[in-house]
N, C-alpha and C positions, 0 to 999 in steps of 0.2 A: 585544164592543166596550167595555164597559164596564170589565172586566178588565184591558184592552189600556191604556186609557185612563189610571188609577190606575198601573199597574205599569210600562210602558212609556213613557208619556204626562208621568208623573209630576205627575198633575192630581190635585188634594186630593179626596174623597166627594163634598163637595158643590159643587165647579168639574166633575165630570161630570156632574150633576142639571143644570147650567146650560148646559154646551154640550149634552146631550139636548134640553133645552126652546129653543134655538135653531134645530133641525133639526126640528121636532114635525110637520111638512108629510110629512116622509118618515118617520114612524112611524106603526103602525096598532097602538093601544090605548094603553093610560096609558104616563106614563115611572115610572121608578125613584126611589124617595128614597135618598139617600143611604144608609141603614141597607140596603137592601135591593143595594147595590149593595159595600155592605163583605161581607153576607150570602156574595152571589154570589164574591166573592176568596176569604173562609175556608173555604167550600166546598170550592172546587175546588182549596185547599193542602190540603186531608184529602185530597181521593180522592189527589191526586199522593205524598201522603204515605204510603197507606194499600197504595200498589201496589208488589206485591212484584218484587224484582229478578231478573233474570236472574244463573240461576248458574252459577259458573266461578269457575277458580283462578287470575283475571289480573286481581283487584282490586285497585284500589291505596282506600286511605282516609287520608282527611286530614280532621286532628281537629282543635278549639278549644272553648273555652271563652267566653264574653260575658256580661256583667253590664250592667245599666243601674240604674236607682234600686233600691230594697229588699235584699232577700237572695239571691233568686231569681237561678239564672245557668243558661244555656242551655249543654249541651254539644251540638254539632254534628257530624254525620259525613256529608261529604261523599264519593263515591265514580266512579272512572271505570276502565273497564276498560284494562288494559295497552295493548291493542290498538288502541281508538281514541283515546290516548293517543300512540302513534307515531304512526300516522297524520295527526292531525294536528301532526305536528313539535311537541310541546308546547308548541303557541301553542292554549290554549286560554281560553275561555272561559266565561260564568255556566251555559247552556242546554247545554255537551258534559258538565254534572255530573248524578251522580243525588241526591238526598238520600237518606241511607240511614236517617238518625236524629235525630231533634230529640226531647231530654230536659231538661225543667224542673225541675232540684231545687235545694232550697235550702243544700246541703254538696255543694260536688264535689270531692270525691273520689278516689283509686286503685281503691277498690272500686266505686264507681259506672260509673267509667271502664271498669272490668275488663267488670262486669255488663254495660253496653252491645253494647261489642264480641262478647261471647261471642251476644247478640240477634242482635247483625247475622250475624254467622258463620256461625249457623245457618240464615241465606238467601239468603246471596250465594257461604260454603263459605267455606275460610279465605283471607283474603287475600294478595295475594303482597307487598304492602309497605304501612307505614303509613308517613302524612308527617305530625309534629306541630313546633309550633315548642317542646320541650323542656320544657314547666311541670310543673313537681314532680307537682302529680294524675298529670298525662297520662302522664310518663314511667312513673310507679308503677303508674299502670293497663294502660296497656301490658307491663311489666313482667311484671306478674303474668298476664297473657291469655298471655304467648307459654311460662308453663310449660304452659298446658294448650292448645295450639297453636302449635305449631313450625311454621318452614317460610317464614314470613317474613321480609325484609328491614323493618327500622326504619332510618328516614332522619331527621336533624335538620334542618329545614329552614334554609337556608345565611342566606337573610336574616336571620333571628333571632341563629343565627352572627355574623352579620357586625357586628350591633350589636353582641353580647355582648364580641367582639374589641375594638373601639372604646371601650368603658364600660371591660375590663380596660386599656385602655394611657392613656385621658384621665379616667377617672374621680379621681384623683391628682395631676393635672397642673395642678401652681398659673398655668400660662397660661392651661388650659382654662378652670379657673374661673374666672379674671378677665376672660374675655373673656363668658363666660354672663353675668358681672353688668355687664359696663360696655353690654351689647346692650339691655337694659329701661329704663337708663338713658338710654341714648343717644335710645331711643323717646319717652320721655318728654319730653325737652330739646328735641325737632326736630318735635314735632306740631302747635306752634302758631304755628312760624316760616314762614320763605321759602323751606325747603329741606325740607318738610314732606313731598314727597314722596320722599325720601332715604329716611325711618323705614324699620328693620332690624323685620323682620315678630317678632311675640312668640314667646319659646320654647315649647314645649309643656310641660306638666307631663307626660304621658304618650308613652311610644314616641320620648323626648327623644333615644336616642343611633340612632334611625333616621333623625333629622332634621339630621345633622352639614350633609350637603349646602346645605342652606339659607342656616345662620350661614357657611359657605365663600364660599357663591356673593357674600350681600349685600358680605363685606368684602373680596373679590378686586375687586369692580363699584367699589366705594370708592376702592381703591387708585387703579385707571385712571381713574377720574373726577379725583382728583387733577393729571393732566395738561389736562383737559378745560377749554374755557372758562366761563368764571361770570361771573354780575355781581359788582359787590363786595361788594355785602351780602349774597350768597351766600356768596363764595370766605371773607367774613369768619365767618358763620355753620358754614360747613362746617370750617373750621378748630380754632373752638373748640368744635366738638361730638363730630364724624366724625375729627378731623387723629390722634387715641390709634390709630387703626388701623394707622401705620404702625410703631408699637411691635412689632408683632405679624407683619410682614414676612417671618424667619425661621419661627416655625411656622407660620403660615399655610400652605407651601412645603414641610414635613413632614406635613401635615395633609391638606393637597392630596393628597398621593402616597399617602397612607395610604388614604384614600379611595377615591380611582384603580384601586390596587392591591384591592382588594374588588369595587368594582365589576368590574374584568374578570375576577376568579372567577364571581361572580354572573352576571354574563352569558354565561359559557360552560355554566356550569351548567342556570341556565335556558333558553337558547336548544338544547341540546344533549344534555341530561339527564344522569346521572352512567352512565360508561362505565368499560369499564376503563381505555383510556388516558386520561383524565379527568384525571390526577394531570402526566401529562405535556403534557398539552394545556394545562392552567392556568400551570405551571412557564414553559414556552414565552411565556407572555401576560406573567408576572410579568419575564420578565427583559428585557422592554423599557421595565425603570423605573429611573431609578438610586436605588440604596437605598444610600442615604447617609451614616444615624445607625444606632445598634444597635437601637433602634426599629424599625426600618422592616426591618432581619435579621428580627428575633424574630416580626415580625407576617407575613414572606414563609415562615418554618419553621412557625408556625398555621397557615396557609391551605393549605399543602401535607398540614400531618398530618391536615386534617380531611378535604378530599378521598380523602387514602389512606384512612384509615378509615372514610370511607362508602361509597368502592367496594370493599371488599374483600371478593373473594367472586364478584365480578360474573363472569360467562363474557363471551368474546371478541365474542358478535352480542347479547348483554343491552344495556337501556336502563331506565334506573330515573328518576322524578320526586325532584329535590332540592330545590323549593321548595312553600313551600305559600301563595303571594301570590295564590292564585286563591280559597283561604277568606277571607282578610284582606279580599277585595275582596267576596267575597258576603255576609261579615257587616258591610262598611262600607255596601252597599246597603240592608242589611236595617235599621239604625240609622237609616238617614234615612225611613223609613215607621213606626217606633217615636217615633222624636222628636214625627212628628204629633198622639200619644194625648194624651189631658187630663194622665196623667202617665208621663214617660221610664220606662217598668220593662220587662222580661221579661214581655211577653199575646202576648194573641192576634195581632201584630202578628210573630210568628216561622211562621206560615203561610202568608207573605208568601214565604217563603224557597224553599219547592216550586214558586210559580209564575212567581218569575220566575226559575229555573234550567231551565227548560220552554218549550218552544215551546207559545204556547197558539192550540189550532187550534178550531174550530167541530166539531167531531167528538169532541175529547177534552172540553171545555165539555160540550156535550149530555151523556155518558156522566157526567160528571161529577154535573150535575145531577139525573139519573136518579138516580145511584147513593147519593148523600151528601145526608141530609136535614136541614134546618134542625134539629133533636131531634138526629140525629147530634156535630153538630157543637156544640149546647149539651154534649152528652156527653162528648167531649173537653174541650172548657175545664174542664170542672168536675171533669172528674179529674185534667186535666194543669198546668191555670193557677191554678184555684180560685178567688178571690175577689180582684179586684185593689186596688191602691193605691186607685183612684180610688174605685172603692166603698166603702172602707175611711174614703175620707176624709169624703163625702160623710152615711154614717151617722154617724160622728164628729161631726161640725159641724153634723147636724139634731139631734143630742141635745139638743145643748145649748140650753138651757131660760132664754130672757130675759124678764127678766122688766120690765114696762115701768108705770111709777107711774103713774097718773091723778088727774088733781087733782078735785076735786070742783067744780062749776060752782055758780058762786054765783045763788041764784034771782035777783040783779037782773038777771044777763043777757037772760033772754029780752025785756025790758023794753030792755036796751041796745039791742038786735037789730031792737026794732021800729019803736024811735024812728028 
């Protein structure tokens, strides 16, 4: 329950100490402190971690990389078999994956990368396809695993794609920019007016060209509000802050389409997996757009060449995974249970990542328990996390040594004190 509670629940250590101690009628012996109840989660991510996979030659793995404060960055390898991968129509989710591998080093690597995979291989057999989103490590480590391991498909996951397309056609694009800078601006100008709820949400410094959708949506909403009624010191406020938007009418309306046109790649891909006719199924999707500018040519001949050249190879009844938005998703949960530590780094807060990709049942708990001892689990940390930030900082800051003056008390005082 406990377990359930933090992971599923999304209750902080010590908010389940306090919904325990409101139920205390229906428990018999003590409740849990907090610490014993974080005990009980990193536990049972070892056993999940520790337990070896079934093997066969219809794994698919999909890799990443994560960093949070210091040096330390977690490579991840996530794994599902081909089979219940079809089965369930590639709508899957955190608990259809296995963890295959969670590695804390402080350089990652092509030979780390390498090193990993060749781990895992040796227990799962070689896989039938990797899904990574393309980072220079990863590719290179990949790279090098498939000289000493043939037989696999390598897939570029299409989302990463699709930004990368987007940054090559607007990263250049003196509208684009102009329009990034006048959106922080505009935030700025409209937060402490009348139309305050208007404000264009801030851009991201990170993952910026996965988030075009956003800056599309606020200034298409703009436009049409434009016809919308106001009061006047709205309609006058919106004018002089929001009215630059309709400078931007024409690409806006390129931009849209450019968009459009990936998204129903992506959606074919992921709802469908890449196939052989794959190429022609997208093609079909793409030519219900009008492509208008040489732009929006050049971006319909990328989206077609990349699908040819991920499927190529495929047999007639194959299905292969093209995206890899189901790690993106288990390492954006695994961040918000990291966030909670005294400080944001790569701990112990990555064992977090076995058990809620897990159905946790009262049967696997128990074995768990049994099997993974408090000493175990200091055992891991100390080889794999070592000695964290916070400790780090903690003996830093008791070092140091203040030193505090005292004045000498003059003998009439006592005499003050008594008068």
């Amino acid at each position: 329950m406990a377990i359930r509670l933090v992971v599923f629940g999304l209750n902080s250590l010590r908010g389940v100490r306090r919904v325990f101690a409101l139920f205390t009628e229906w428990f018999d012996g003590g409740l849990p402190c907090h610490t014993v109840v974080q005990d009980w989660i990193m536990r049972f991510g070892l056993y999940k971690l520790s337990r070896l996979p079934q093997r066969s030659n219809d794994w698919v793995y999909i890799l990443d990389h994560t960093i949070d404060f210091g040096i330390k960055k977690c490579f991840l390898v996530l794994g599902i078999r081909l089979k219940k991968l079809r089965e369930k129509a590639f709508n899957i989710g955190h608990q259809d994956m296995e963890v295959l591998a969670i590695r804390i080093e402080e350089s990652a690597t092509g030979e780390s990368v390498c090193r990993t995979l060749e781990q895992v291989s040796t227990l799962t057999g070689t896989p039938a396809q990797i899904v990574s989103d393309g980072g220079r490590n990863i590719k290179r480590g990949i790279a090098d695993f498939k000289q000493k391991s043939e037989g696999f498909r390598e897939t570029y996951d299409i989302t990463h794609y699709a930004a990368l397309l987007i940054k090559r056609h607007l990263a250049n694009d003196e509208n684009w920019k102009l329009l990034l800078k006048k959106i922080p601006e505009t935030k700025r100008s409209v937060l402490h007016t009348c139309i305050a709820f208007l404000a264009p949400a801030k851009p991201r410094d990170k993952c910026r060209w996965l988030n075009l959708q956003t800056h599309l949506n606020w200034a298409e909403k703009m436009l049409r509000l434009e016809k919308e009624s106001m009061t006047l010191d709205q309609r006058k406020k919106y004018n002089t802050h929001i009215g630059w938007v309709k400078d931007f009418r024409p690409q806006l309306r390129e931009w849209r389409t450019m968009l459009d046109m990936l998204e129903a790649a992506k959606y074919e891909v992921k709802k469908n997996g890449l196939k052989k006719d794959s190429k022609s199924r997208v093609g079909d999707k793409l030519r219900q757009f009008r492509i208008s500018t040489s732009r929006l040519c050049a971006l319909r001949e990328e989206i077609l060449q990349y699908i040819e050249e991920q499927t190529a190879g495929i047999k007639k009844q194959e299905v292969f995974l093209g995206c890899s938005d189901i790690i993106e998703s288990v390492i954006g949960k695994y961040k918000s249970f990291s966030a909670k530590t005294p400080m944001k780094e790569v701990g112990k807060a990555v064992l977090t990542i076995p058990v809620f990709t897990s159905e946790v049942t009262r049967k696997e708990v128990k074995e768990a328990m049994e099997q993974v001892s408090t000493q175990d689990l200091k055992d891991w940390l100390e080889q794999n996390i070592g000695t964290t930030l916070f400790a780090k900082r903690k003996q830093a800051f008791n070092s140091v040594c203040y030193k505090k003056t005292v004045k000498n008390i003059s003998s009439k005082l006592p005499k003050a004190v008594n008068f």
